[in-house]
N, C-alpha and C positions, 0 to 999 in steps of 0.2 A: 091861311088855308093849307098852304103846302106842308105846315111844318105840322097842324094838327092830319092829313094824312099819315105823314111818316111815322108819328108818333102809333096811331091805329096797326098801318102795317109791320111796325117793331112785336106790339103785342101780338096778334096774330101768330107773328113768328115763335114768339115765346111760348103761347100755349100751344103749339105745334109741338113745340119741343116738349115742355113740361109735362103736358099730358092730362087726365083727368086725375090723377093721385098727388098729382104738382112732383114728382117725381122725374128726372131725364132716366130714359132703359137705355142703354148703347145697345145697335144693334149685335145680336146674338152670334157670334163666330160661327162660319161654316166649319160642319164635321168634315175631321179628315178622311177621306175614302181609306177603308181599310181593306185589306184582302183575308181578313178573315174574319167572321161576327162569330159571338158567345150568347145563346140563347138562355135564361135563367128564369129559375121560378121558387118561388117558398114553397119549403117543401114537408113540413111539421107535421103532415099527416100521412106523410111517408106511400102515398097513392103514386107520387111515380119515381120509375125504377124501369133498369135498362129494360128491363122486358116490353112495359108499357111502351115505352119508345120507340121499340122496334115495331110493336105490333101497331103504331101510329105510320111510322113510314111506309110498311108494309100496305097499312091500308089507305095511303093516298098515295101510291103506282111508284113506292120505292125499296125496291126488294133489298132486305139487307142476308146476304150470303155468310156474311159476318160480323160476328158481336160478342168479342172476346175480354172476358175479366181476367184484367191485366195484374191483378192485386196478388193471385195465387199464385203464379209464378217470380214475384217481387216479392212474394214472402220468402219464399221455397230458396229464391235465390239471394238477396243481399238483404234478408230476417227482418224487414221492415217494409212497412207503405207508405206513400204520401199522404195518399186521403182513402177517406174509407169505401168509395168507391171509385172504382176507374177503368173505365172498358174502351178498349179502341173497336172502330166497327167498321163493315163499307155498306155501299149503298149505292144503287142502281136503278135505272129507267132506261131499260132495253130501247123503248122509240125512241125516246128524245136524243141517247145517245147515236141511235144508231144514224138519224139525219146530222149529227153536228162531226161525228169520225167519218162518216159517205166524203165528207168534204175537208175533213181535217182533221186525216190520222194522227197528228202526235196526242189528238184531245187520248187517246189509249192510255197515256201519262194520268187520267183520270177517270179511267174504267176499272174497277171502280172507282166512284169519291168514295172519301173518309171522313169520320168523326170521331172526336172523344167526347164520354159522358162520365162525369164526375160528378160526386157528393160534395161541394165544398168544409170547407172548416164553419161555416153561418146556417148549416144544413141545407142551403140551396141545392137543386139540379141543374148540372148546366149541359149544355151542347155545344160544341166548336163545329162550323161550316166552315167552308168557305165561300166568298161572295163573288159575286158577277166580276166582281176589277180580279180576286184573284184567279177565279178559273182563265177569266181571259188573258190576262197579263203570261201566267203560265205555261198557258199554250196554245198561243197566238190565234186563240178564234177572235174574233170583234167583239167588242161587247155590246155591239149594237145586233148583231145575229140572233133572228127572234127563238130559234130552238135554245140558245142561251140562257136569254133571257126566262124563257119557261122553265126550264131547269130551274132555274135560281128562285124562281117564282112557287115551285112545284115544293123546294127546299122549304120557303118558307110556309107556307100550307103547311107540312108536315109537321115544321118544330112546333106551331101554333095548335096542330092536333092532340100533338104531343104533352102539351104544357099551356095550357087554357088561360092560366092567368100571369105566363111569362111575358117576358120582354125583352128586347135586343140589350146587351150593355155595352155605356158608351165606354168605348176602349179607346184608349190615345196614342197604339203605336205609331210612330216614324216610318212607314213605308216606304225605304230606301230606296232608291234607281225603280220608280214604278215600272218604267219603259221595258225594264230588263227581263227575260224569262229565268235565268239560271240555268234551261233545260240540258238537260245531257244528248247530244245526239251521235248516233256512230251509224257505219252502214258497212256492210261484208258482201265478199262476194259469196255466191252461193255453187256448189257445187251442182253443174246440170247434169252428172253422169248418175250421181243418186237419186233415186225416186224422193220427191222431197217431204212426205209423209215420215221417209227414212232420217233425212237431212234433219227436220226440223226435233224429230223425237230421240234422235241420239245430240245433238246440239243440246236440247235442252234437260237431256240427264246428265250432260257433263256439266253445264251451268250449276244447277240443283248440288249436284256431287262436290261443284268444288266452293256454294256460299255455305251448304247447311253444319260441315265439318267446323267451320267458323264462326259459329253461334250464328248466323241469320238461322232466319225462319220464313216460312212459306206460307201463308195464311190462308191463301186463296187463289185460285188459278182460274183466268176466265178463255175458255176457247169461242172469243170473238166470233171470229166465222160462224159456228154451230151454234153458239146461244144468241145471238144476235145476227147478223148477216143474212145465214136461212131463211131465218123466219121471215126476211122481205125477199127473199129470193136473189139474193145481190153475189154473185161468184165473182168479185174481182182481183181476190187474192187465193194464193196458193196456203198461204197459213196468216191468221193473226191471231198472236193471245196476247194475254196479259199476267203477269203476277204481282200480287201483292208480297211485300218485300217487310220484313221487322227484325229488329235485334235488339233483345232485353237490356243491352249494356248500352243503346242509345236513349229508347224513349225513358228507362228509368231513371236518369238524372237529368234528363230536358223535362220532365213531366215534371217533374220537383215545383220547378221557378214557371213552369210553362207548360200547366197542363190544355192548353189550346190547342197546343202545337201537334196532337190528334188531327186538325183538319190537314195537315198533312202526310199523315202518317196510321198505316204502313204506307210507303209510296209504293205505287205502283209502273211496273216495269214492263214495256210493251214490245215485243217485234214481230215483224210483218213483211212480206213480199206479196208485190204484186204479179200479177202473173204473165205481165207487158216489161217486167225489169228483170234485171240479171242480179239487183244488190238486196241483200237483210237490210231492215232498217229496225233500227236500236233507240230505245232513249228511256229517260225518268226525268223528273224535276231534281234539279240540284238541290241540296243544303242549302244553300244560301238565300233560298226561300224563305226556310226555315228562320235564318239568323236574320235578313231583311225585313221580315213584315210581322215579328216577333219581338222586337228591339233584347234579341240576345246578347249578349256581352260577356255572359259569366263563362270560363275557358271549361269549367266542369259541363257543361253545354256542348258550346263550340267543338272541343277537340273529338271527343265520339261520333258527331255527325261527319267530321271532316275525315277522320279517319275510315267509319263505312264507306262513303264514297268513294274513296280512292282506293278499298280493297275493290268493291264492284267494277270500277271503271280498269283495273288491274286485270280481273280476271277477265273482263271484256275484251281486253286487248290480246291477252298472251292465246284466250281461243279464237281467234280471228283474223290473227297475222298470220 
């Protein structure tokens, strides 16, 4: 009797295993959490195009200020393109931001977000975000923080408005040091003898004066306080904005190998003072975002992003000491 149990329970076991196909499936590997997703869609009848896109975010509560084809300027300047299209853009949602920076200004590092929209080589459209691990990881909100969360949620609404019959693609970067932000941060003191309407708008004509002579570009300027802040009535700083920050001689040979690397890019550049401190606070997301949750390696990549930073972080220094 005992040995015809075992025998029963062996089977059992088997067809547990086997399955109905008599096949064993191993189970399926967990996806790597990525910090950036690529939205894609077939696109043969040529119905969407950055315009569609924009006027998809647009109309589910994400205003895009910016939505720039990168392709005419890459012609103009080094007589070739990647792909045949490619625009970098931002994107915004004045509330949602405005409860997740009320409580955690460096999120200004991503006022606005960014994306690239490209035409691949297969005729696809795609869209580069980035997702809940990277906004958070970048700049230190939780990712468990429900304005976050909506954001990211609000994100995907959109690309799904956007592109009806797209789909996330599974991407298998290495997301290096997830814990890590990269972030740039600085702080100055401020001068209390100037009015600082004065302070902050000759400060930031010197900044402007001394990246644009050096190929940056300035894409977008957001005065926090008055487009956002106001409108809840929140007066807790003396000045915050933000810019969006680009340079043709970086994203044109990172967009080559890595046209995603739009969800970071332009970065955007934030300072602020409260009106209870005496210091500026400064900062952007590092490159090595970029090179981290991108698996860059190639030095045609690397060395331009590493080189912008270190002029920004230069010129931060010499007006500030």
């Amino acid at each position: 009797m005992k040995k015809i149990y075992t025998l029963v329970m062996a089977a059992l076991v088997a067809l547990s295993i086997v399955g109905c196909n008599g096949a064993y499936s191993a189970p399926a590997k967990p996806k790597k959490p990525q910090d950036i997703q690529v939205f894609t869609t077939s696109n043969k009848d040529g119905k969407v195009t950055t315009k569609t896109i924009e006027a998809a975010f647009d109309a589910t509560g994400l205003s895009v200020p910016g939505n720039n084809d990168m392709n005419k300027p890459f012609k103009t300047r080094f007589g070739k393109v990647h792909y045949k299209v490619y625009n970098l853009a931002m994107y915004v949602n004045n509330n949602i931001t405005y409860k997740i920076i009320k409580k955690y200004p460096k999120f200004g590092a991503l006022t606005p977000l960014t994306m690239s929209i490209w035409e691949d080589n297969d005729g696809s459209m795609n869209v580069s975000t980035l997702t809940i691990n990277g906004m958070s990881r970048a700049t230190g909100v939780p990712k468990n923080n429900p304005d976050l969360i909506a954001y990211a949620a609000l994100i995907t609404t959109a690309l799904k408005k956007a592109m009806p019959n797209g789909h996330f693609k599974d991407l298998h970067h290495t997301v290096k040091f997830p814990k890590k932000s990269f972030a740039i941060d600085m702080t100055a003191e401020v001068d209390s003898d100037v009015p600082m309407e004065d302070f902050i708008e000759d400060f930031e004509a010197e900044f402007e004066g001394e990246l644009e002579p050096l190929g940056f570009l300035l894409p977008n300027y957001t005065n926090v306080q008055e487009e956002i802040f106001d409108d809840h009535d929140y007066h807790a700083y003396d000045f915050f904005h933000t810019y969006s920050i680009c340079k043709f001689d970086v994203i044109y040979p990172v967009s080559k190998l890595h046209p995603e690397a739009g969800a970071w890019a332009p970065c955007s550049f934030y300072l602020y003072k409260k009106k209870d401190e005496k210091l500026m606070h400064m900062g952007f997301l590092g490159v090595d975002n970029w090179i981290t949750t991108l698996d860059i390696t190639d030095q045609e990549s690397i060395k331009p992003l590493k080189e912008a930073e270190g002029i920004i972080v230069d010129i931060l220094k010499e007006m500030t000491e």
